[in-house]
PDB file of N, CA, C and O in Angstrom:
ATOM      1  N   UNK A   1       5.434 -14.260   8.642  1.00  0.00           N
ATOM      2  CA  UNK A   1       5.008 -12.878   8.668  1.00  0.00           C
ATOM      3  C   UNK A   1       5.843 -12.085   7.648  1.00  0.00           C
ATOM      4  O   UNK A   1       7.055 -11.873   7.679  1.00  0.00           O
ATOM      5  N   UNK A   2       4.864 -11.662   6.663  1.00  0.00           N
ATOM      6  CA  UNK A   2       5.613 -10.558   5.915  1.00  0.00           C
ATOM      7  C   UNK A   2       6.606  -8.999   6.767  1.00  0.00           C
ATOM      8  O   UNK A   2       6.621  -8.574   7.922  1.00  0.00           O
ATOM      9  N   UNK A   3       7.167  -8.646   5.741  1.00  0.00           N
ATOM     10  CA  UNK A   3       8.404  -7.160   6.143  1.00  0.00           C
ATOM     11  C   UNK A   3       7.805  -6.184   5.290  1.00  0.00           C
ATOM     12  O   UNK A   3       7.138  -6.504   4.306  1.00  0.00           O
ATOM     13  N   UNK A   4       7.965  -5.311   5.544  1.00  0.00           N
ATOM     14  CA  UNK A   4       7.031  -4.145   5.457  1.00  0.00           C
ATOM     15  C   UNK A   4       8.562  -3.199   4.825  1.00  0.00           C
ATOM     16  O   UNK A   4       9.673  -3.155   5.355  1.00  0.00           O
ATOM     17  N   UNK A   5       8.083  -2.517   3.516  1.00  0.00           N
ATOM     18  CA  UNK A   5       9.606  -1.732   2.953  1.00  0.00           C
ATOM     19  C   UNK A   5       8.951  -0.478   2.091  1.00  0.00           C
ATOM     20  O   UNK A   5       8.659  -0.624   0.904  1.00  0.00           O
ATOM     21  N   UNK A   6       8.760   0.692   2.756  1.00  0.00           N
ATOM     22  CA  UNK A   6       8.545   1.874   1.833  1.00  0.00           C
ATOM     23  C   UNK A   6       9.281   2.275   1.074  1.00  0.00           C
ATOM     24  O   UNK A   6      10.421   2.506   1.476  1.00  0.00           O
ATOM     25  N   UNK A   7       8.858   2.592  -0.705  1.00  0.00           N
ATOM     26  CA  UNK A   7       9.343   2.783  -1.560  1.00  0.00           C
ATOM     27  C   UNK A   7       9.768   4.584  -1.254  1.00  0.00           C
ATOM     28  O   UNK A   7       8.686   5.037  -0.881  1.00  0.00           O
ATOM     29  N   UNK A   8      10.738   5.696  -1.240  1.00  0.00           N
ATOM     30  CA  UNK A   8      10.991   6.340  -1.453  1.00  0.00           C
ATOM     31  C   UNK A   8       9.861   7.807  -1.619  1.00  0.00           C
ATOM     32  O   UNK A   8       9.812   8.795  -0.886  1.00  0.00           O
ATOM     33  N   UNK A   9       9.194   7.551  -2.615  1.00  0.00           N
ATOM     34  CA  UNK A   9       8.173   7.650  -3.119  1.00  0.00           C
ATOM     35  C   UNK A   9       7.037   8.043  -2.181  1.00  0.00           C
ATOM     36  O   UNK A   9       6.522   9.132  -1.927  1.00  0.00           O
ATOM     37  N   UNK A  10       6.733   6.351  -1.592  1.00  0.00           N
ATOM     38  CA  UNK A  10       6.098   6.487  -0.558  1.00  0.00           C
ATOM     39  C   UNK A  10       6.102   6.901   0.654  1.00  0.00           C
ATOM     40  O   UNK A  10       5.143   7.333   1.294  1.00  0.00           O
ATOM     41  N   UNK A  11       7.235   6.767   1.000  1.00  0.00           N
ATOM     42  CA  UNK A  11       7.567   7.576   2.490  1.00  0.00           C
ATOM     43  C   UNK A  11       6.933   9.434   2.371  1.00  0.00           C
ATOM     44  O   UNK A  11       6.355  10.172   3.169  1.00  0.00           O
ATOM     45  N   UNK A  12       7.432   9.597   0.921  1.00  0.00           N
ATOM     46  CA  UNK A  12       7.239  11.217   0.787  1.00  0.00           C
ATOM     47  C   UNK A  12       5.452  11.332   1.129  1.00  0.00           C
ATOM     48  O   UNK A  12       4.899  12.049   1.963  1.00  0.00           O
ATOM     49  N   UNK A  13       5.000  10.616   0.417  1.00  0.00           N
ATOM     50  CA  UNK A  13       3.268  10.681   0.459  1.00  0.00           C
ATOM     51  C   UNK A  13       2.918  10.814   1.790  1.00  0.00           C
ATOM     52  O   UNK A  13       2.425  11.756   2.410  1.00  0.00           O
ATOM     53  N   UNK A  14       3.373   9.337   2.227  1.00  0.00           N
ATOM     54  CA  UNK A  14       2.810   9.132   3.748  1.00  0.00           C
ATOM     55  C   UNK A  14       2.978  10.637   4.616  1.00  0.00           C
ATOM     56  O   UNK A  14       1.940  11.283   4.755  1.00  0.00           O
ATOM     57  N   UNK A  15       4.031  11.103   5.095  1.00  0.00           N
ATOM     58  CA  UNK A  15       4.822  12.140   5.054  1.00  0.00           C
ATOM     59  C   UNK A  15       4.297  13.448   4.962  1.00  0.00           C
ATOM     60  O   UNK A  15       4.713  14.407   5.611  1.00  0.00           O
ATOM     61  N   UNK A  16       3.270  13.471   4.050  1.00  0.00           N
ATOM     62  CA  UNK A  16       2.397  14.630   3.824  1.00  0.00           C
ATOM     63  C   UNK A  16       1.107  14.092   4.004  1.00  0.00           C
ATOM     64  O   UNK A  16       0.269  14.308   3.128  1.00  0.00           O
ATOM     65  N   UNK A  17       0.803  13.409   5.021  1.00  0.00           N
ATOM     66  CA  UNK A  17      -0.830  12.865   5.004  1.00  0.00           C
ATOM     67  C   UNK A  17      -0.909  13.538   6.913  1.00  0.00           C
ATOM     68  O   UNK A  17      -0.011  13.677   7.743  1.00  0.00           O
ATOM     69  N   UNK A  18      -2.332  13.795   6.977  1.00  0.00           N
ATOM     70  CA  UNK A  18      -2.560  14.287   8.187  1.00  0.00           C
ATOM     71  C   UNK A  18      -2.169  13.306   8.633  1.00  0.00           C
ATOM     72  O   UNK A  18      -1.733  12.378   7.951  1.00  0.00           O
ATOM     73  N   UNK A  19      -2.283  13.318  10.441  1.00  0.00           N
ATOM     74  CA  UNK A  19      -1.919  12.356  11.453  1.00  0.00           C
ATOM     75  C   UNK A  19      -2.988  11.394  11.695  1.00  0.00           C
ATOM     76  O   UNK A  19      -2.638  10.334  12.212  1.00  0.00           O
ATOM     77  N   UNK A  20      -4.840  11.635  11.288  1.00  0.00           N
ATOM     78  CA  UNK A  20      -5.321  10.339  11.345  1.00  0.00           C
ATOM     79  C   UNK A  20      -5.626   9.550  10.603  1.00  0.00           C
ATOM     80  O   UNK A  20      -6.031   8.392  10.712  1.00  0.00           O
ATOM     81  N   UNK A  21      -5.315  10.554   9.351  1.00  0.00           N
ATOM     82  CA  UNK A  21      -5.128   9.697   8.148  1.00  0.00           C
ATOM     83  C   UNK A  21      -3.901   8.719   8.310  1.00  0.00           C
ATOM     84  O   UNK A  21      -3.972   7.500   8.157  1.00  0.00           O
ATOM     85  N   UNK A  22      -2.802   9.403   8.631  1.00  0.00           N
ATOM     86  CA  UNK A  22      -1.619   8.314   8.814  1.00  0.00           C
ATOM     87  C   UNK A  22      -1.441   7.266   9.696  1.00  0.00           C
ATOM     88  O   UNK A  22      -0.502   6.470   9.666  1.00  0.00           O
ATOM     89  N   UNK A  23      -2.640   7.280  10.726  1.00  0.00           N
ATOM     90  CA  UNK A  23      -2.721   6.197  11.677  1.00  0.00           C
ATOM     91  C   UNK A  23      -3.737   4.804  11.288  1.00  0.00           C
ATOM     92  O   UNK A  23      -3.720   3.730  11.888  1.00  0.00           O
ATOM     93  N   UNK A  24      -4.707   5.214   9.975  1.00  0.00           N
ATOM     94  CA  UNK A  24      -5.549   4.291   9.622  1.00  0.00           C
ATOM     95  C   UNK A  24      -4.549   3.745   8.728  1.00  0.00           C
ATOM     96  O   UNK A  24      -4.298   2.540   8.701  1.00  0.00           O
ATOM     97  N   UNK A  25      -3.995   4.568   8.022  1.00  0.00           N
ATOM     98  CA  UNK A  25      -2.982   3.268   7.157  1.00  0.00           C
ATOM     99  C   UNK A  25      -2.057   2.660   7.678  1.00  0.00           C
ATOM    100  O   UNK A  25      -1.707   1.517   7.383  1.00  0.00           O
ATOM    101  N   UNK A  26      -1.512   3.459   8.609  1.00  0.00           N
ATOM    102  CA  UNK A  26      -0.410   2.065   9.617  1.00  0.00           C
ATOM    103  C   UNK A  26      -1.339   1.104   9.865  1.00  0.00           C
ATOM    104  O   UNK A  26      -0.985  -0.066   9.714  1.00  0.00           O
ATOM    105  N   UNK A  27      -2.439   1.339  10.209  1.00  0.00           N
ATOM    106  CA  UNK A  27      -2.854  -0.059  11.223  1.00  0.00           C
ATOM    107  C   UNK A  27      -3.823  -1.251   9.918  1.00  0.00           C
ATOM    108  O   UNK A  27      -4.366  -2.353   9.999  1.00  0.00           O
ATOM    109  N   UNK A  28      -3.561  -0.048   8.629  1.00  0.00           N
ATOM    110  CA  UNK A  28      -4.011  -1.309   7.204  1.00  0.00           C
ATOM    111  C   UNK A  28      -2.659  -1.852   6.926  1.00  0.00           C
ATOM    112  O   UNK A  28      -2.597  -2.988   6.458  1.00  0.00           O
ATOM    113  N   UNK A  29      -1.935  -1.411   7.077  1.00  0.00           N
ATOM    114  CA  UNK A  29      -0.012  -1.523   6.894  1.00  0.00           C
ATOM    115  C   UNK A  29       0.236  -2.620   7.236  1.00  0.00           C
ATOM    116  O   UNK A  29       0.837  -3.484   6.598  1.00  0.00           O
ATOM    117  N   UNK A  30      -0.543  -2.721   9.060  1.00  0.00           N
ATOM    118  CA  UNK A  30       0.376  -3.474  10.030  1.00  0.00           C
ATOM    119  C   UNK A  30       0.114  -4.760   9.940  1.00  0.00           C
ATOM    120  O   UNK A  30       0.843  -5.721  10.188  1.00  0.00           O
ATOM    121  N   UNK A  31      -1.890  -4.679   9.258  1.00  0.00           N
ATOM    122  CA  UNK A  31      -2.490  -6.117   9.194  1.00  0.00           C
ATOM    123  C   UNK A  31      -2.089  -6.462   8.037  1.00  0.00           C
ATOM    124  O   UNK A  31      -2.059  -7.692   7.992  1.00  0.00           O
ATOM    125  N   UNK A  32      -1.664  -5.855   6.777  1.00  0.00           N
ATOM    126  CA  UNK A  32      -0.920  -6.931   5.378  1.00  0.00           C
ATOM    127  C   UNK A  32       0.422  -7.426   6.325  1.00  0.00           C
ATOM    128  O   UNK A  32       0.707  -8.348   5.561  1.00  0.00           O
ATOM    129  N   UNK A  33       0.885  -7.473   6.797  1.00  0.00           N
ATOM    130  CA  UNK A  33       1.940  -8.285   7.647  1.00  0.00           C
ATOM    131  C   UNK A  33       1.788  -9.714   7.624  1.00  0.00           C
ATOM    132  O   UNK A  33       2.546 -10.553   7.135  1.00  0.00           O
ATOM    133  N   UNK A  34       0.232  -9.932   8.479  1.00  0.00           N
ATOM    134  CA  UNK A  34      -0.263 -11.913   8.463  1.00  0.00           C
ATOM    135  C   UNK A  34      -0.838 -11.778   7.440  1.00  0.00           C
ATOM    136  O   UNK A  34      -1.005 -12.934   7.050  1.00  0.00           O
ATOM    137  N   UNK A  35      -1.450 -10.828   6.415  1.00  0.00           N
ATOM    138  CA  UNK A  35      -2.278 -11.696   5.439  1.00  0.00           C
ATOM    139  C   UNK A  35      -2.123 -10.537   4.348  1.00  0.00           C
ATOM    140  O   UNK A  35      -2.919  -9.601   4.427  1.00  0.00           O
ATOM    141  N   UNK A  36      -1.462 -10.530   3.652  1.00  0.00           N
ATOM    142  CA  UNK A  36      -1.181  -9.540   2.445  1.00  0.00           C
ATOM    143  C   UNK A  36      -2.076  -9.610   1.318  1.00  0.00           C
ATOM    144  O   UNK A  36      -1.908  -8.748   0.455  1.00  0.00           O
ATOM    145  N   UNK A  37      -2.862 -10.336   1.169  1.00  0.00           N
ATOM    146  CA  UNK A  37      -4.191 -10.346   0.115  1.00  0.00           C
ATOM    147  C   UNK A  37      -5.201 -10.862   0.776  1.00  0.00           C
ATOM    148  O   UNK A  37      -5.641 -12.012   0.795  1.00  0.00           O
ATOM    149  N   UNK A  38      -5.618  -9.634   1.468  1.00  0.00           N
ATOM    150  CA  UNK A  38      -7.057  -9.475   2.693  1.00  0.00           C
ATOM    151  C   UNK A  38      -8.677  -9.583   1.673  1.00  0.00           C
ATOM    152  O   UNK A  38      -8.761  -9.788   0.462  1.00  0.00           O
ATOM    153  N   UNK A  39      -9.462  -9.432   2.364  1.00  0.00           N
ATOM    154  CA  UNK A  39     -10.657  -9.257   1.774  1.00  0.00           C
ATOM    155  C   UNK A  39     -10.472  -7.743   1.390  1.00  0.00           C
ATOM    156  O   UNK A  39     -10.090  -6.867   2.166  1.00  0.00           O
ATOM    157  N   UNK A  40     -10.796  -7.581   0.108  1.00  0.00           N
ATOM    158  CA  UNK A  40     -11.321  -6.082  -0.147  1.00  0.00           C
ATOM    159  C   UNK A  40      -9.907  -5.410  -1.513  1.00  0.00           C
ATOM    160  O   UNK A  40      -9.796  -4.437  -2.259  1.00  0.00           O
ATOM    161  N   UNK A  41      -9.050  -6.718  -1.154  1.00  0.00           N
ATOM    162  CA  UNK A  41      -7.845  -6.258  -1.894  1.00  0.00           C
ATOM    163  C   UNK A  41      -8.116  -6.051  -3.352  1.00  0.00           C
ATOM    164  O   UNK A  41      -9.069  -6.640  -3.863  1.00  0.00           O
ATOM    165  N   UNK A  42      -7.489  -5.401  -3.935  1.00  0.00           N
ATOM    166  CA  UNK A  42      -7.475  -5.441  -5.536  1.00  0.00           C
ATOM    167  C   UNK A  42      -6.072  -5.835  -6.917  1.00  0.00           C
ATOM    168  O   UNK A  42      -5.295  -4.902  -7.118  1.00  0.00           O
ATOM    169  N   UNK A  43      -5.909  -6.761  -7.510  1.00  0.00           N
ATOM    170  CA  UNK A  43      -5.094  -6.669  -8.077  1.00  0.00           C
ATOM    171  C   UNK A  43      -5.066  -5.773  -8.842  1.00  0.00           C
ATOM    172  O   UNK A  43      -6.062  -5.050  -8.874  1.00  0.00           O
ATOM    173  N   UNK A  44      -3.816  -5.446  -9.834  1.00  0.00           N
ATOM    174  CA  UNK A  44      -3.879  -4.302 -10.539  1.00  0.00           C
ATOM    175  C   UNK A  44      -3.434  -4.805 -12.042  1.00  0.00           C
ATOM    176  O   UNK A  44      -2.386  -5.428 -12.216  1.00  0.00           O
ATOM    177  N   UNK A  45      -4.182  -4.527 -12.928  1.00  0.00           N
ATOM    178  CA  UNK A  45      -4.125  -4.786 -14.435  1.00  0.00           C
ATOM    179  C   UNK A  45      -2.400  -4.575 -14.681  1.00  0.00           C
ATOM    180  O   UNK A  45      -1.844  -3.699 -14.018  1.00  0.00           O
ATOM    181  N   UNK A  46      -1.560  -5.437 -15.687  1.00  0.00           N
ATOM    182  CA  UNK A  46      -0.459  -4.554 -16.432  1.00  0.00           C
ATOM    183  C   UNK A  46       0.664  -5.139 -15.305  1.00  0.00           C
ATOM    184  O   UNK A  46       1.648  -5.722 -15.760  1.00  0.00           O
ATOM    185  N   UNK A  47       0.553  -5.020 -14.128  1.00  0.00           N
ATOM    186  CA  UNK A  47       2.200  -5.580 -13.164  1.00  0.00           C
ATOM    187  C   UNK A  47       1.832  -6.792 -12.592  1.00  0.00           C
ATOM    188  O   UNK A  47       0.685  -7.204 -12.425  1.00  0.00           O
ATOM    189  N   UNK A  48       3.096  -7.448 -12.244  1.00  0.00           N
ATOM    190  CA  UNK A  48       2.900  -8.331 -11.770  1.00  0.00           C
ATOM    191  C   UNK A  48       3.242  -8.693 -10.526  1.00  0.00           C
ATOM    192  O   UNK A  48       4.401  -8.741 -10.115  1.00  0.00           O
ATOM    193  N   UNK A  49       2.034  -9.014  -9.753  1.00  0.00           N
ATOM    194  CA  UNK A  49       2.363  -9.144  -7.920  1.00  0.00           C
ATOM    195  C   UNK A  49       1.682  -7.486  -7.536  1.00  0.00           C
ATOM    196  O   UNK A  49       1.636  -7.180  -6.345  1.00  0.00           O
ATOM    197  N   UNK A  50       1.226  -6.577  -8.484  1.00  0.00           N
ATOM    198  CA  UNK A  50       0.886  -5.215  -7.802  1.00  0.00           C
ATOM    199  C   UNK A  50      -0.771  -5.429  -7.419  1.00  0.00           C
ATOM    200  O   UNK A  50      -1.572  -6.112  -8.057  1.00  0.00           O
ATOM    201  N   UNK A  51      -0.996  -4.750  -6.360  1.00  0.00           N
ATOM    202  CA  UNK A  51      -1.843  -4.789  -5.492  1.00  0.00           C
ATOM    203  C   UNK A  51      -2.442  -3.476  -4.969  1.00  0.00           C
ATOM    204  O   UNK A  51      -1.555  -2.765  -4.497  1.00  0.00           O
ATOM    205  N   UNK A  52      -3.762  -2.886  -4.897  1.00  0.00           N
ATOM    206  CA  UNK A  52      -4.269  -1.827  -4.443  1.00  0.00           C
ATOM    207  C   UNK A  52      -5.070  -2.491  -3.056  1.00  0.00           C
ATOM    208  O   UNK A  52      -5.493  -3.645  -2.988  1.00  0.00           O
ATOM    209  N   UNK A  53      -5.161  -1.408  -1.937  1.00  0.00           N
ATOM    210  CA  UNK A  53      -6.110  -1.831  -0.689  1.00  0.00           C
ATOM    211  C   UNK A  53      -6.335  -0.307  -0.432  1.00  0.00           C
ATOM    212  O   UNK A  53      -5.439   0.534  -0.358  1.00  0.00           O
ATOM    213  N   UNK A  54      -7.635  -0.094  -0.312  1.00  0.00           N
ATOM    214  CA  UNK A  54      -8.302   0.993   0.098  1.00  0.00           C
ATOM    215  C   UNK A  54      -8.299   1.286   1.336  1.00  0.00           C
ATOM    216  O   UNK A  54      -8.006   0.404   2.144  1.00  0.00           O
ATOM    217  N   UNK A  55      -8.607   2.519   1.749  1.00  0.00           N
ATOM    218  CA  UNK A  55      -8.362   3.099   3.288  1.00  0.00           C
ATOM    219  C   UNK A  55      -9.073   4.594   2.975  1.00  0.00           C
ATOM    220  O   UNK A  55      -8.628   5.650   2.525  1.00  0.00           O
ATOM    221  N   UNK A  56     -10.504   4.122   3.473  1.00  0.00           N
ATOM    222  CA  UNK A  56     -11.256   5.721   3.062  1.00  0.00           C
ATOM    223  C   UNK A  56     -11.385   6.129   1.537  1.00  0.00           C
ATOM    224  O   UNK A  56     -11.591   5.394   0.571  1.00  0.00           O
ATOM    225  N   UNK A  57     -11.226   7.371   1.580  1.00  0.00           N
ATOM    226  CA  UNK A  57     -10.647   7.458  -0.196  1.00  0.00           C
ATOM    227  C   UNK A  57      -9.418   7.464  -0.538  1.00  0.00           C
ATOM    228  O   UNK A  57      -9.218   7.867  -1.684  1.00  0.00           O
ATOM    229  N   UNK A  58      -8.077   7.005   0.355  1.00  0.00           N
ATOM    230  CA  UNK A  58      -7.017   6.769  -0.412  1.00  0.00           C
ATOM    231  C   UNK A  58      -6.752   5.321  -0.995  1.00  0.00           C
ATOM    232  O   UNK A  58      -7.431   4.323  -0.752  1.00  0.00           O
ATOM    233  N   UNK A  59      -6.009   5.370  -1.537  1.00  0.00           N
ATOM    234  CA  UNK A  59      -5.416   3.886  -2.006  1.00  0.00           C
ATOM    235  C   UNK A  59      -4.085   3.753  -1.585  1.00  0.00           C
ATOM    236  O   UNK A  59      -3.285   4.636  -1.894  1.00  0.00           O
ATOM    237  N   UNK A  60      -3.647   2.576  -0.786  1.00  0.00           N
ATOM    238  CA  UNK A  60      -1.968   1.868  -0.640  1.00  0.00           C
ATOM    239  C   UNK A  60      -1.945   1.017  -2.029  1.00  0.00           C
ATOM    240  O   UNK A  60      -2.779   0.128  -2.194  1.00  0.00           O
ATOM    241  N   UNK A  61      -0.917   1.327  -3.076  1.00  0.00           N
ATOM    242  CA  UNK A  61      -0.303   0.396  -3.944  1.00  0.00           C
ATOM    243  C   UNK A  61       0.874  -0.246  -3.730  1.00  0.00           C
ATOM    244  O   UNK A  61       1.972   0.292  -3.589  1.00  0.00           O
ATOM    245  N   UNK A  62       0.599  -1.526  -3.705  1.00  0.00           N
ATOM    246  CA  UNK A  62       1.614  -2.574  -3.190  1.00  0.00           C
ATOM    247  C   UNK A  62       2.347  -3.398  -3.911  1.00  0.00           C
ATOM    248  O   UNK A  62       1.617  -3.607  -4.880  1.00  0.00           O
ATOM    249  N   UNK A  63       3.247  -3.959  -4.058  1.00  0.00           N
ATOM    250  CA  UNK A  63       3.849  -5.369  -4.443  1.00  0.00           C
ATOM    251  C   UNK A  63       4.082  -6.169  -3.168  1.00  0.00           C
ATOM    252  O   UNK A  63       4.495  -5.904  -2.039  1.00  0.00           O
ATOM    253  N   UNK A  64       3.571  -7.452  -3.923  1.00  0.00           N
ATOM    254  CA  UNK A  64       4.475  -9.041  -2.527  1.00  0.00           C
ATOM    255  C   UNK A  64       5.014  -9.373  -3.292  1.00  0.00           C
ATOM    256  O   UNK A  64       4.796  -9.350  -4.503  1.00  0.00           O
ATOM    257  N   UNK A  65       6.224  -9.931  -2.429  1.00  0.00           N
ATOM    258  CA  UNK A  65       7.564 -10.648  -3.040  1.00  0.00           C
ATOM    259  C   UNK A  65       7.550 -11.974  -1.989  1.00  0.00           C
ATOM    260  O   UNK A  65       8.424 -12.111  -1.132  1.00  0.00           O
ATOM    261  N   UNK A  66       6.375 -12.985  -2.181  1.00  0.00           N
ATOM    262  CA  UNK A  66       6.113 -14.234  -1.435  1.00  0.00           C
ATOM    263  C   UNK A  66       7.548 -14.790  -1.186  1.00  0.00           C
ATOM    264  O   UNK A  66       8.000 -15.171  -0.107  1.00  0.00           O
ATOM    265  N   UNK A  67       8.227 -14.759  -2.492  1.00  0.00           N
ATOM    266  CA  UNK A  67      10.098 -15.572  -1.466  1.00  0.00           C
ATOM    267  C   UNK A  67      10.582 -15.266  -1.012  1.00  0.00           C
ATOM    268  O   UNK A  67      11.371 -15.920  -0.331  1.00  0.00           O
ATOM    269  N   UNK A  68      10.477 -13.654  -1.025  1.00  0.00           N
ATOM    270  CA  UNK A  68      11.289 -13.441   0.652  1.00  0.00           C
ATOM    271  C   UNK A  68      10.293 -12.605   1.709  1.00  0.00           C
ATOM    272  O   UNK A  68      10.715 -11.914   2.636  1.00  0.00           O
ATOM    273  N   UNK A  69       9.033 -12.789   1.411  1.00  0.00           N
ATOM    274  CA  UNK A  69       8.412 -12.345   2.835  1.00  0.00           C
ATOM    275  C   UNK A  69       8.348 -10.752   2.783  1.00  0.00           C
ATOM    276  O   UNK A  69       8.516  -9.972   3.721  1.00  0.00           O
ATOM    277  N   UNK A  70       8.070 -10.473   1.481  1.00  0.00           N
ATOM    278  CA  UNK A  70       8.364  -9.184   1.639  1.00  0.00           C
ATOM    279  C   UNK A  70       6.943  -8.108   1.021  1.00  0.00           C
ATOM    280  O   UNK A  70       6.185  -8.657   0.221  1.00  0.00           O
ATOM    281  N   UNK A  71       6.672  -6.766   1.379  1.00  0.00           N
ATOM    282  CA  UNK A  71       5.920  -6.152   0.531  1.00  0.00           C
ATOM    283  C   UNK A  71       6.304  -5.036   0.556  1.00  0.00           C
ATOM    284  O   UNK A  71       6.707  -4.606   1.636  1.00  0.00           O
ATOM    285  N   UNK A  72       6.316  -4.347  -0.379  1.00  0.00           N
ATOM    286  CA  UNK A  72       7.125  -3.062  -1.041  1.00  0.00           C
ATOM    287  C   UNK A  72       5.602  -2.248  -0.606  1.00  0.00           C
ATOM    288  O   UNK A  72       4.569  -2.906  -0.492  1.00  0.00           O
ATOM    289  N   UNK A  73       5.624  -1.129  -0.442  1.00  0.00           N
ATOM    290  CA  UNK A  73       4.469  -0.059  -0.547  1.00  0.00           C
ATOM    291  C   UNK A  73       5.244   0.664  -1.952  1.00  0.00           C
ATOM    292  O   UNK A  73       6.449   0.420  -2.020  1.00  0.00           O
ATOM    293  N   UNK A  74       4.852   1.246  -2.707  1.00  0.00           N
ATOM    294  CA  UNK A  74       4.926   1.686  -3.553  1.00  0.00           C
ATOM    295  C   UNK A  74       4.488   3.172  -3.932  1.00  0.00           C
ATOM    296  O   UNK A  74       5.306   4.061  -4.169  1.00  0.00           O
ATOM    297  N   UNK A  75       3.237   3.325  -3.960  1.00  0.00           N
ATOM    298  CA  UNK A  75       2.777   4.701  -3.423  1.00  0.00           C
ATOM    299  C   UNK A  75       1.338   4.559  -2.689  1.00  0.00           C
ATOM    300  O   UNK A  75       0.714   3.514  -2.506  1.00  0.00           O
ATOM    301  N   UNK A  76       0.906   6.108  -2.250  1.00  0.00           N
ATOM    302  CA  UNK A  76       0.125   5.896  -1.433  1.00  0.00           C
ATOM    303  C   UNK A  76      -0.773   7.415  -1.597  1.00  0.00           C
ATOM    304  O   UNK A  76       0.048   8.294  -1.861  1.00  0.00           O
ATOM    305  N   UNK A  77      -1.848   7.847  -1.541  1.00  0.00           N
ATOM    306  CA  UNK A  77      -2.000   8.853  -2.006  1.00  0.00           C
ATOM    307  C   UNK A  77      -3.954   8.666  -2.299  1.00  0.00           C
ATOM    308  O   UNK A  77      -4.641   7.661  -2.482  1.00  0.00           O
ATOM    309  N   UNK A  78      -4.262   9.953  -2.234  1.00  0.00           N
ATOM    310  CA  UNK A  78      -5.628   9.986  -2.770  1.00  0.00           C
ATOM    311  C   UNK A  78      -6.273   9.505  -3.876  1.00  0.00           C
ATOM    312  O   UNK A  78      -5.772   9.601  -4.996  1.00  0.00           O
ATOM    313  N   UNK A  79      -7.217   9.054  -3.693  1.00  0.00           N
ATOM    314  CA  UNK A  79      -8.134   7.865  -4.931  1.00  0.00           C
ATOM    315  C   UNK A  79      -7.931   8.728  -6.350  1.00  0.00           C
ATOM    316  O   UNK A  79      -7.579   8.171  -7.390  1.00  0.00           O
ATOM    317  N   UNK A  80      -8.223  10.281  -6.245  1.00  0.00           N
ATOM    318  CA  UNK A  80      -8.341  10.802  -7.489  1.00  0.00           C
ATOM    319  C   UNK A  80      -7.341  11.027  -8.225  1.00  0.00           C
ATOM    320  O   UNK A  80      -7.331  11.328  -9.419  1.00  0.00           O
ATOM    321  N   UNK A  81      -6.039  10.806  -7.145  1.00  0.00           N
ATOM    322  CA  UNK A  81      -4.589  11.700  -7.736  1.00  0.00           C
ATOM    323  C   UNK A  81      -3.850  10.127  -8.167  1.00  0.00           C
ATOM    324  O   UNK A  81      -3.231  10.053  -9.229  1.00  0.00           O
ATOM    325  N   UNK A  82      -3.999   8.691  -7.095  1.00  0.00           N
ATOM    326  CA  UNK A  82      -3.273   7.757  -7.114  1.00  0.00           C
ATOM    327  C   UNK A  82      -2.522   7.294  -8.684  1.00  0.00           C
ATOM    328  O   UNK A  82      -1.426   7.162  -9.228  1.00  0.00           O
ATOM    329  N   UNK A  83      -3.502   7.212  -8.844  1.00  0.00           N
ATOM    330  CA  UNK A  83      -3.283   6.357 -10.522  1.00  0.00           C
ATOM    331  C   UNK A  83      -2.466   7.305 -11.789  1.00  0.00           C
ATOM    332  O   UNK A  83      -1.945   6.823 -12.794  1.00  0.00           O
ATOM    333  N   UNK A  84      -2.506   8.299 -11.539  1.00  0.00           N
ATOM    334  CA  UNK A  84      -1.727   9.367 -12.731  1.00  0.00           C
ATOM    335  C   UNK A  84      -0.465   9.021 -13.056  1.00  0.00           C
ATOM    336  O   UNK A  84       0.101   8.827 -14.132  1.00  0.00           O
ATOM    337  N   UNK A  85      -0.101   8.977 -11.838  1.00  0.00           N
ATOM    338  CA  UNK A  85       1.609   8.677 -12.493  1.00  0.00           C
ATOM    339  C   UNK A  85       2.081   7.150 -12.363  1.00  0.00           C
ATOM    340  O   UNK A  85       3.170   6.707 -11.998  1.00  0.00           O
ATOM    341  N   UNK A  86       1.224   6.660 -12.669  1.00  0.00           N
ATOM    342  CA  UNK A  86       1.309   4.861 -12.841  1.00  0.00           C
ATOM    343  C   UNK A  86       1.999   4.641 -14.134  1.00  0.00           C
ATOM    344  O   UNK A  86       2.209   3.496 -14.534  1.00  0.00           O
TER     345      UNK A  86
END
């Protein structure tokens, strides 16, 4: 089972997201745990190991770190705003 590690960044996003918005992404959060490249996932052009998974119209951007069991959230944020400061 993967570990779950918010980037800084991300905590702030999450942080400012309503409360049922913030409960659909915990529970997309909780399932990359057993399976971190689900159906629906997206890699992302340019990094390596980065990962997008949709939730409504936001996007979670991710990294896995398969040797130690790990996935970084990175940011998290609305479909239109996500990608700008990439």
């Amino acid at each position: 089972m993967y570990k779950i590690e918010f980037s800084p960044k991300a905590e702030r996003a999450f942080s400012k997201l309503s409360e049922l918005v913030r409960e659909k992404i915990t529970l997309k959060i909780d399932n990359l745990t057993f399976d971190p490249r689900p159906p629906g996932v997206k890699k992302l052009k340019g990094g390596k190991n980065q990962y997008r998974i949709r939730v409504e119209n936001y996007r979670i951007l991710y990294t896995i770190e398969d040797s130690i069991l790990l996935i970084l959230i990175v940011d998290l944020g609305d479909r239109k705003e996500i990608y700008k400061n990439m």
